[in-house]
Steps between C-alpha positions, in 0.01 A plus 500: 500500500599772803504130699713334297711820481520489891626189516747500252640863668437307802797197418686711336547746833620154641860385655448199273452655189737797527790206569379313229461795274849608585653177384330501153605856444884376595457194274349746203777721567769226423318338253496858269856506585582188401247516151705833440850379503349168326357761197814681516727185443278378236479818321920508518520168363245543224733842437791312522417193289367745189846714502699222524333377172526834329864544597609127357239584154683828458848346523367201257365776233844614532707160454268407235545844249784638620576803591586678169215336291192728510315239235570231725380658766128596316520071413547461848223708649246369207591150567377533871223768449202263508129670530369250803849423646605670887791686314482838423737660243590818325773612218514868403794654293645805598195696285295350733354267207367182644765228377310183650318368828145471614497802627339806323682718692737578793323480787446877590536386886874402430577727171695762740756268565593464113767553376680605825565182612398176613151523697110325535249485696116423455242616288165436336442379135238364265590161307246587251295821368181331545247753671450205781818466596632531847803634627802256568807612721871429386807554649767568284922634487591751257838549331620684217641288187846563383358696214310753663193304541307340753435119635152430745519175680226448711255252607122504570429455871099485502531184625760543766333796622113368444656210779639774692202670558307197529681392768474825657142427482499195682694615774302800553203262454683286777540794762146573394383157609748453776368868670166390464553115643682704805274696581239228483717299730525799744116517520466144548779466743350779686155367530575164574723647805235777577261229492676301748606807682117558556453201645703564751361859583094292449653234803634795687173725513305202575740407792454852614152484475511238771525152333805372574467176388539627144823430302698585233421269201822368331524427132693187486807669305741478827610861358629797705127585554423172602722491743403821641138388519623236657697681780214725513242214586767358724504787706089570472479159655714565780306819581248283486581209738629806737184716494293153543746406757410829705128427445579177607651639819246735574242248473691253717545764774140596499356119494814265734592771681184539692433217665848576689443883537144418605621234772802747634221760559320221710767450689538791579199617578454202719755564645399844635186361644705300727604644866862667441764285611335165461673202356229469258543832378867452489450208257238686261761756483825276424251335271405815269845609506610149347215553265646829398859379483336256195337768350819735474662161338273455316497928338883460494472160282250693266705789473822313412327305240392780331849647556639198313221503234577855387897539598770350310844363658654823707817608620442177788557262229839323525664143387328233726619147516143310548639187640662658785187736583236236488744256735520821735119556488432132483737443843296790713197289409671163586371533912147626468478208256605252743287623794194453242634105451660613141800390372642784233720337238750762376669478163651817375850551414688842343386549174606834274409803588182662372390873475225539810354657765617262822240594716211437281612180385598374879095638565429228216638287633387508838111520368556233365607274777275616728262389234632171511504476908195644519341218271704228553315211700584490865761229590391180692626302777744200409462592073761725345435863512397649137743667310496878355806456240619827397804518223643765255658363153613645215429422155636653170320800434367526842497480916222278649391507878248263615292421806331155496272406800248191544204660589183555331603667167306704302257375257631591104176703447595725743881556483447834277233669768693388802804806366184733532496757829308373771398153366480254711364125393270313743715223653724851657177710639600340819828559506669892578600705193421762297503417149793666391814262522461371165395812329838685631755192427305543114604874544843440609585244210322756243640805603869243410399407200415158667185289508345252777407170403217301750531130430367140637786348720241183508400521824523933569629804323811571353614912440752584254619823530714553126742783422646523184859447532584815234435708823884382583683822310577711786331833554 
């Protein structure tokens, strides 16, 4: 019982419940309005509809006996004073001797107002003398006769006022109900959202608790909450892929980096076993300094990937027409290309503007040729040299830059793992690189809302870089 107590003081300390609470106690608070001027209205009418018929049966009495007739008048009033019938009716003479009417009396409720004038009201009677009998009401006008006398017209209301107060009944019965149902709702309203509220707070401990692979669960109902989950597991998985992606980086740097760290120190320690001055020691030394130069490139691509990975677009950002950058980039590539027996096919003409940073996307761009040189198959005496087509296109709902080469691809198993830091497949062990050229163009087209797309250009590799073209509005 104290548990059950708990919880119930426990949803109804809630946000929910107090909101929902608040709106049943505005509805109730209408509602008796409303019942009250409805019980008013009916209560006029009722009052209404009975005078009207006393005021047009006191001016028939007076058509029908006329108004110097007393005898007429007693016909009148016995002719209409019926024992079961709703009309009430009372002659006295100026003696106070009852003349005629199924009255016994003048109701002592309204007898003040005789014979002064014209009056009524309400007031309790008994049809019958039988010891069982029940109260009725009447309502009833009194005037005096022309004689001295005095004329009751009334009516029995039991009826009028038994549906009166029956309908009272219901709608108090109806708040009743409606108060109850309320609060009923409240407490369900407020469990079902404290129940999804401590979902949320039963994801969140565990997350702190160190698993962060665990998520929100969603309900299905697409509601406000939903949606928050939703957000809320959005954002858990980014923390996610960035705390793996520092693992990731650590794990790199402890296991690729090294071999080259390792090999720079055996340069140089070489090196100072070797007579000063030497050409050999010259050599070791030029050597571990271009060793070192690959490391630093290779710390400064790590750290602008995970720049990228956890930044969004900064104050750098601008509008960038893609077709004129990639030509530029494209053209500065256009010699080196030719010296390797490469012919660079350029297609890229101005296309709108989109939101971006410039120098990240020329970077892109530029990993990505040198991608394409570096695998493209060397040219050969008297055969046309290969071809690295690069173009830039845009499409409805988005801008498209793509570097197509014909060397030796990369098998479809593999195009997921090759955006991975530091991966390198086996046909490129041979060749120099890091690892990372692919991993920061991925970064570049994320961090615009963008995607890269690896696909077979039958024979090599074809690399769509794709920005969506909604990145147009300016800044």
């Amino acid at each position: 019982m104290t548990e059950l107590y708990n919880r119930l003081r426990l949803m109804a300390s809630t946000t929910a419940f107090r909101l929902a609470a608040g709106t049943v106690a505005i509805f109730l608070v209408v509602a008796s309005l409303l019942i009250a001027i409805v019980l008013w209205q009916t209560n006029e009418v009722l009052t209404a509809q009975v005078m009207a018929t006393l005021t047009a049966e006191q001016a028939a009495i007076r058509a029908e006996a006329g108004a110097a007739s007393a005898v007429a008048s007693t016909q009148a009033i016995a002719a209409r004073s019926r024992p079961e019938g709703p009309g009430l009716y009372y002659l006295a003479d100026s003696a106070g001797h009852k003349l005629a009417g199924n009255l016994s009396r003048t109701p002592p409720e309204i007898a003040a107002a005789a014979p002064s004038g014209t009056s009524g009201g309400v007031f309790r009677y008994r049809p019958t003398l039988a010891p069982n009998e029940r109260d009725h009401l009447g309502v009833a006008v009194v005037r005096p006769t022309d004689d001295g006398g005095t004329l009751v017209i009334g009516r029995d209301i039991t009826d009028q006022r038994a549906f009166a107060d029956g309908l009272k009944r219901l709608f108090i019965l109806s708040l009743a109900a409606l108060t109850a149902a309320g609060l009923a709702t409240a407490l369900f309203v407020s469990r079902v959202v404290l129940s999804r509220i401590e979902g949320i707070n039963t994801a969140s401990r565990e997350i702190m608790a160190g698993d962060i692979s665990r998520r929100i669960p969603l309900q299905g109902t697409r509601d406000e909450l939903d949606g928050l989950a939703a957000n809320l597991n959005a954002m858990l998985e980014r923390n996610e892929q960035l705390v793996s992606g520092l693992k990731e980086v650590s794990e790199n740097i402890a296991h690729d980096l090294k071999t080259p760290l390792s090999r720079l120190r055996n340069r140089l320690e070489g090196a100072l076993r070797l007579p000063d001055g030497t050409p050999g020691q010259h050599e070791a030394l030029t050597r571990g300094i271009e060793d070192a130069d690959d490391l630093i490139k290779t710390f400064n691509a790590l750290l602008l990937i995970a720049r990228l990975e956890a930044d969004s677009l900064d104050k750098a950002a601008a509008p960038v027409d893609c077709g004129s950058l990639v030509r530029d980039v494209a053209e500065l590539y256009a010699p080196a290309a030719e010296e390797q027996g490469l012919t660079l096919s350029i297609d890229a003409a101005p296309l709108p503007p989109i939101h971006a940073n410039r120098e990240l996307i020329g970077q892109a761009v530029a990993n990505l040729i040198e991608n394409a040189m570096k695998y493209a198959p060397a040219g050969q005496q008297g055969v046309a040299a290969p071809t690295i087509r690069v173009t830039a296109s845009s499409r409805a709902d988005s801008i498209e830059i793509a570097v197509a080469d014909h060397g030796p691809g990369i098998p479809a198993a593999d195009r997921e793992r090759v955006f991975k830091r530091f991966v390198r497949l086996d046909q490129s062990r041979s060749r120099p690189g890091t690892g990372l050229g692919l991993s920061l163009v991925s970064a570049v087209a994320r961090l615009h809302g963008g995607r890269v797309e690896l696909g077979d250009n039958a024979p090599g590799l074809i690399v769509r870089l794709i920005f969506p073209a909604r990145r147009s509005a300016a800044p």
